[in-house]
C-alpha positions as CSV (number, residue, x, y, z in Angstrom):
1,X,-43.7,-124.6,-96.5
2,X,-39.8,-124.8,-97.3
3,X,-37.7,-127.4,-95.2
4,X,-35.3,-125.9,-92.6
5,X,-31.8,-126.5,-93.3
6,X,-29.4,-127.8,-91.1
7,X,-26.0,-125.2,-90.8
8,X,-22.6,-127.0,-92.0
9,X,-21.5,-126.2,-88.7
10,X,-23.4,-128.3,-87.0
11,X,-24.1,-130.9,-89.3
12,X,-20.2,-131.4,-89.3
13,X,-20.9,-131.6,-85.2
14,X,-22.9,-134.7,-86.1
15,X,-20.9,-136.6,-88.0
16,X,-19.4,-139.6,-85.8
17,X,-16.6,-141.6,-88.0
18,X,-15.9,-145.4,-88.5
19,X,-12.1,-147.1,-90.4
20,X,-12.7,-148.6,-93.5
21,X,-9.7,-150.1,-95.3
22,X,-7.4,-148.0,-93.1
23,X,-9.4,-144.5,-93.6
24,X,-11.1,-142.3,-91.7
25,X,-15.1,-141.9,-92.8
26,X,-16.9,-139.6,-91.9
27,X,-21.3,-140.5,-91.2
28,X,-24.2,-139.6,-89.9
29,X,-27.1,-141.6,-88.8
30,X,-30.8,-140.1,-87.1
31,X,-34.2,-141.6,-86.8
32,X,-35.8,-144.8,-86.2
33,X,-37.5,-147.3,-88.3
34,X,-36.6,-148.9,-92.0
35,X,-32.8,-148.1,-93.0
36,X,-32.8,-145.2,-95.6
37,X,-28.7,-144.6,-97.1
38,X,-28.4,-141.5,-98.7
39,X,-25.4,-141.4,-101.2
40,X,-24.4,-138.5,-102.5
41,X,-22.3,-137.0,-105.7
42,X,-20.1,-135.4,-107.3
43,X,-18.0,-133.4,-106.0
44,X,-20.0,-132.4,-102.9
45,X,-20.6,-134.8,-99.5
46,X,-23.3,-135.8,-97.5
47,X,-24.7,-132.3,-96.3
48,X,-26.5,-132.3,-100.2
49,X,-29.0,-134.1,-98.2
50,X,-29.2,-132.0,-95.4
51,X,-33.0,-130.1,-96.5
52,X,-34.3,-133.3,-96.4
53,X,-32.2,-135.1,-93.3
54,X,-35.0,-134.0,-90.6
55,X,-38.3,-134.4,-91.5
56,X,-36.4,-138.2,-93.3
57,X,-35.2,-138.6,-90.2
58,X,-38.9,-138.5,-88.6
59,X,-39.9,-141.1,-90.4
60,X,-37.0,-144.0,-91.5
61,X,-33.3,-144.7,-89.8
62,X,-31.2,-142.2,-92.3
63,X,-28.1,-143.2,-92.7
64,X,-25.3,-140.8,-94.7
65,X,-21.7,-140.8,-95.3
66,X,-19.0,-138.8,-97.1
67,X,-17.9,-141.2,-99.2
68,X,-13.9,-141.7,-99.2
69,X,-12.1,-138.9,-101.5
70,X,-15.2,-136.6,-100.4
71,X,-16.4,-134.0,-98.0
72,X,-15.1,-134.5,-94.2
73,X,-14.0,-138.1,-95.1
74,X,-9.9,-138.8,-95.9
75,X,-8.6,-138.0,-99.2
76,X,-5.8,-140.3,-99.5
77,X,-3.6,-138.9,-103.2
78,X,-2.1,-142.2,-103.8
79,X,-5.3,-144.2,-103.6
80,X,-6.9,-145.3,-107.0
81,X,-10.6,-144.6,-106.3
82,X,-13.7,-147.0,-107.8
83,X,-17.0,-146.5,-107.8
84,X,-16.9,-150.7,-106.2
85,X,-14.7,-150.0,-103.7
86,X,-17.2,-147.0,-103.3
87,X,-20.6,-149.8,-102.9
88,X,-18.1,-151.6,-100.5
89,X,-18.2,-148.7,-98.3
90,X,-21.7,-148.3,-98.1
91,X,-21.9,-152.3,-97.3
92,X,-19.2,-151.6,-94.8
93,X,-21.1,-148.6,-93.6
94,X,-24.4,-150.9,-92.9
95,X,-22.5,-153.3,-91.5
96,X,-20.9,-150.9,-89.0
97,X,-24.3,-150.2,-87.7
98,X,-25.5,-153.5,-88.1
99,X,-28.2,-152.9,-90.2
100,X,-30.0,-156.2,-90.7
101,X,-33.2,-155.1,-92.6
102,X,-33.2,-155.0,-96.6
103,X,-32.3,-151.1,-97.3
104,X,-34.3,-148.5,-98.9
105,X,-31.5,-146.1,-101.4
106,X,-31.6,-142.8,-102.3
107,X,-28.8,-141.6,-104.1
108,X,-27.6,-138.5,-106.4
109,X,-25.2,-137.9,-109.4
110,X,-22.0,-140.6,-108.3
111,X,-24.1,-142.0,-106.0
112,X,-26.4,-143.4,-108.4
113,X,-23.6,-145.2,-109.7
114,X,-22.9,-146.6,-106.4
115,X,-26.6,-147.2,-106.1
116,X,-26.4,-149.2,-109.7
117,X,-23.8,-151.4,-108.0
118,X,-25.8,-152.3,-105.0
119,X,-28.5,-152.8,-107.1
120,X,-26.6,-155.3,-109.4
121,X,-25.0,-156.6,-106.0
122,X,-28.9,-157.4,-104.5
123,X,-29.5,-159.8,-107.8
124,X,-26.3,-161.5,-106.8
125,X,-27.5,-162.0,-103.4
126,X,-24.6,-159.6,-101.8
127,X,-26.6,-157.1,-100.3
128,X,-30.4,-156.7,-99.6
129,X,-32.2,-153.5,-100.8
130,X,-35.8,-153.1,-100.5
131,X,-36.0,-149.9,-103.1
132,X,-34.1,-147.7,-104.9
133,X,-34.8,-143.9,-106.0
134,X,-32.1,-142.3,-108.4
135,X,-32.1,-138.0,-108.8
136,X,-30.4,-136.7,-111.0
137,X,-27.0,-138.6,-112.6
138,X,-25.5,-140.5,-115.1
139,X,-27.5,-144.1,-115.4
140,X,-26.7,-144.7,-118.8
141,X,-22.9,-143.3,-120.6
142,X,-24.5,-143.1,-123.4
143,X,-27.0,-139.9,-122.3
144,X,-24.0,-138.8,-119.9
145,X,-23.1,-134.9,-121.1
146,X,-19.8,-134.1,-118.8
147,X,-19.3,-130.3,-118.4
148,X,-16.3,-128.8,-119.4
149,X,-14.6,-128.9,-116.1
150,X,-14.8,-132.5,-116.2
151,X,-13.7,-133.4,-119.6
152,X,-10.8,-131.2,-118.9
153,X,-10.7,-133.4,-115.5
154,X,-10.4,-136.6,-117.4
155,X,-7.5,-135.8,-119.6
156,X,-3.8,-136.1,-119.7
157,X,-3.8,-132.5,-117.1
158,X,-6.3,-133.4,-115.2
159,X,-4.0,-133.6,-112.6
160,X,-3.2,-129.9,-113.3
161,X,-6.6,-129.3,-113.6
162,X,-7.2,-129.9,-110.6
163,X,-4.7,-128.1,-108.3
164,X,-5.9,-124.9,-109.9
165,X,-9.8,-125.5,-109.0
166,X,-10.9,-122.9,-106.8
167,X,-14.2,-121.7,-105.4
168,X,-14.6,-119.6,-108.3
169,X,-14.1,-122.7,-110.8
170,X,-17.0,-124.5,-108.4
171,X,-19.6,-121.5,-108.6
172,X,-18.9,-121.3,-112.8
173,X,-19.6,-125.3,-112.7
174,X,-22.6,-125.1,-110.8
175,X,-24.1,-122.0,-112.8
176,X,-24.4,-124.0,-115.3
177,X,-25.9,-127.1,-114.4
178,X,-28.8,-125.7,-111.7
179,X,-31.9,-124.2,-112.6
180,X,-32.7,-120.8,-114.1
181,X,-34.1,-119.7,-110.7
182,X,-32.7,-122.2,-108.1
183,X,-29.4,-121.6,-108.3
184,X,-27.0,-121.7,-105.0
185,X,-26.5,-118.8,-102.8
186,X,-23.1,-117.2,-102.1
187,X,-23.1,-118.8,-98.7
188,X,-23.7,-121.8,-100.2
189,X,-21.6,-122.3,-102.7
190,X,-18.8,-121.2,-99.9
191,X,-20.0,-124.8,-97.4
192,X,-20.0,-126.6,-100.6
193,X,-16.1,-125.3,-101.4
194,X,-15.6,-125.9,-97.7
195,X,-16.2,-129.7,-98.2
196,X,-14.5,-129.9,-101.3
197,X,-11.3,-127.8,-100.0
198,X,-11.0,-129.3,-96.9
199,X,-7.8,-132.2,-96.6
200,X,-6.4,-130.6,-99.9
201,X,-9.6,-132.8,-102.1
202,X,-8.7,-130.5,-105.2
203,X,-5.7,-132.5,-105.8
204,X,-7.7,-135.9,-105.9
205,X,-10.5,-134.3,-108.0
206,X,-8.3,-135.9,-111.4
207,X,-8.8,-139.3,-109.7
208,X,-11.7,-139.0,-108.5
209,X,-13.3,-138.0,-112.3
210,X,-12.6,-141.9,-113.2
211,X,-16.0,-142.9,-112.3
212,X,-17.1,-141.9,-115.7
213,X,-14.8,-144.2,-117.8
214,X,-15.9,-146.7,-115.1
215,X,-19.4,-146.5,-115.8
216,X,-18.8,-147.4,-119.2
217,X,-17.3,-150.8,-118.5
218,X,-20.1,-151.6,-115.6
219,X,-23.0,-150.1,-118.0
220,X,-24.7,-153.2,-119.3
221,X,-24.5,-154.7,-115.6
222,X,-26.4,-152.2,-114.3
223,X,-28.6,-151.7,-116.5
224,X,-29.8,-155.5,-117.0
225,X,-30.2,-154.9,-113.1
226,X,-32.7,-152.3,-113.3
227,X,-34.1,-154.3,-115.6
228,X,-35.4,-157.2,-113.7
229,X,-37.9,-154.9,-111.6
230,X,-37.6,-157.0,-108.5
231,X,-37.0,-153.7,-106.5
232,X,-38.9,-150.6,-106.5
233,X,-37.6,-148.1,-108.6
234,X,-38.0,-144.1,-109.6
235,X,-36.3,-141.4,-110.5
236,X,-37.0,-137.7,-109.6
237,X,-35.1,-135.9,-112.1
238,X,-34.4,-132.2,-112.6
239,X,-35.6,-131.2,-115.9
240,X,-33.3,-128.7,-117.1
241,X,-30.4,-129.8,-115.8
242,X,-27.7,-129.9,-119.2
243,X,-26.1,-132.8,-117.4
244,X,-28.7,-135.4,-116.9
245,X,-31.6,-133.9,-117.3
246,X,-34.8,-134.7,-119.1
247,X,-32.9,-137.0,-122.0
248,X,-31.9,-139.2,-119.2
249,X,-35.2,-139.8,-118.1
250,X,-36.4,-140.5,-121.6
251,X,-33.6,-143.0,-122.3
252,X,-34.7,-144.7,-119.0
253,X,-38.3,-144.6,-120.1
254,X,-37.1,-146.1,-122.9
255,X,-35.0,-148.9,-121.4
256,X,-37.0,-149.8,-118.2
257,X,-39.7,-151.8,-118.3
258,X,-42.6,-149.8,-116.5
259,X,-40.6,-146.8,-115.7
260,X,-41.7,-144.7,-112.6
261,X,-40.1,-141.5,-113.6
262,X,-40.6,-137.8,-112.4
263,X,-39.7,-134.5,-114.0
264,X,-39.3,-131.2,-112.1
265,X,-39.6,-128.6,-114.1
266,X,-37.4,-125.5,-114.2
267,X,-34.8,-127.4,-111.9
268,X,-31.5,-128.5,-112.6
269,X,-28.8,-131.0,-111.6
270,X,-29.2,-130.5,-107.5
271,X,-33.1,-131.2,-107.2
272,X,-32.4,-132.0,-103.2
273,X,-31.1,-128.6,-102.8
274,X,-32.9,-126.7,-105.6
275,X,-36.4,-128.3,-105.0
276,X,-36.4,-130.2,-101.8
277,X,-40.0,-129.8,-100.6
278,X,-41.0,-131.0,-104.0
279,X,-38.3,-134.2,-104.4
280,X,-39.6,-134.9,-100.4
281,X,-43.3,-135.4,-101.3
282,X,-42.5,-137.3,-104.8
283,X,-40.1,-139.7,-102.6
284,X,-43.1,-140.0,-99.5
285,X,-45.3,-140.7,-102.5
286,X,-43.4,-143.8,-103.9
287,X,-42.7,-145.0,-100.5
288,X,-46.4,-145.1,-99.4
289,X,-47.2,-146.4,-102.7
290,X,-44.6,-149.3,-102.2
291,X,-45.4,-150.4,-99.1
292,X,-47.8,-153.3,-99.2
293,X,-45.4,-154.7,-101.7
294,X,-42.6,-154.0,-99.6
295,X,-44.6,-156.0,-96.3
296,X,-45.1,-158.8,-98.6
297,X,-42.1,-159.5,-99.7
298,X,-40.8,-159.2,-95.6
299,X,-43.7,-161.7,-94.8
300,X,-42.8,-164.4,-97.7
């Protein structure tokens, strides 16, 4: 049975906002039980999630937000944006809300970056996560292909780059990286511009890109922290995406001990929009399947 999606309109109407560092944030929260943080990617926001918020949201706390330079949340053009000052904000974010409990991740794209930070964060005993489930993004710069628009992004006009993206520059972008037959609607691709558009976020997009440089210098961190296998892990990957797709997942299976990996195939870089129904029962799965081990570790 598909998943009923919630309207941008009123998903924006949700949204309650916290400072952090000066800046307005934009979040959402729904649900009762273990915290859940959603972190989303590149370039969209929070609403990515929104197939999934409700019947999420029936079972765990879900906490979202849009991260700064994204969505709803401010855009500042003078700030120089980091994927750490990015984990900051999601410790900020739980901190906000007073979330005691370890916390379970689920992150996309950029936010698996994030994620990786936490992650390397938990072994330093700076933050307390009790699993971790990366879709589609780039865990390892080595397997990382960038499309065009953001190698183009990441050079010397990047700048100029990225005052001339436009909804129709989006919709080209995201032809090419979803599946053959799951591709984004018209009205969708138009709430997906609308969170991008919205406090002038094309002229940031240039700084924003810097992530991927940034991965590079944080890569063997991260990785040596998925490594140690102390906390859950899978990935449900779309196969086909060009971006990430199924030669991520094979470098991962190669590189993690044990690797809990899933591949959908036919779907692309946006599995929680493309394939929601089918990303929801693989993430139920590892959840039930982690849970005496989870219980365990709350009762040592």
């Amino acid at each position: 049975m598909p998943l009923a999606q919630i309207p941008l309109r009123i998903w924006r109407q949700r949204s309650q906002t916290f400072i952090f560092r000066g800046h307005a944030i934009r979040y959402w929260v729904a649900g009762q039980g273990e915290p859940l943080l959603l972190i989303h990617g590149f370039p969209t926001a929070s609403w990515d999630w929104h197939y999934l918020w409700q019947p999420l949201a029936q079972r765990y706390r879900v906490i979202a937000c849009d991260m700064l330079g994204f969505g709803d949340s401010a855009k500042p053009r003078e700030h120089v944006y980091s994927l750490l000052e990015q984990a900051d904000l999601q410790q900020a974010l739980l901190a906000h809300l007073d979330v005691k409990p370890a916390v379970h991740l689920l992150a996309h794209d950029y936010g698996d970056s994030v994620a990786q930070e936490l992650l390397a964060r938990h072994y330093e005993a700076r933050v307390e996560l009790a699993s971790c489930v990366f879709l589609n993004g780039g865990l390892f710069p080595e397997t990382h292909r960038p499309v065009l628009a953001q190698k183009l992004l990441l050079s010397p006009l990047g700048w100029l780059l990225g005052r001339a993206f436009s909804r129709v520059s989006l919709a080209k972008s995201f032809r090419q990286i979803f599946g053959p037959a799951s591709g984004p609607s018209e009205s969708v691709l138009d709430d997906f511009w609308s969170l991008i558009e919205v406090n002038q976020g094309p002229r940031i997009m240039h700084k924003l890109i810097g992530y991927i440089p940034e991965r590079r210098v944080q890569r063997d961190r991260w990785v040596q922290a998925m490594q140690r296998g102390e906390v859950p892990l899978r990935v449900i990957d779309g196969a086909v995406d060009p971006i990430s797709g199924e030669h991520m997942v094979a470098r991962y299976e190669s590189l993690i001990p044990n690797p809990d990996t899933v591949l959908l195939p036919n779907i692309g870089h946006y599995p929680h929009t493309e394939a929601p129904v089918q990303v929801l029962k693989h993430y139920l799965a590892f959840r039930e399947a982690i849970t005496p081990r989870c219980r365990k570790v709350a009762c040592s």
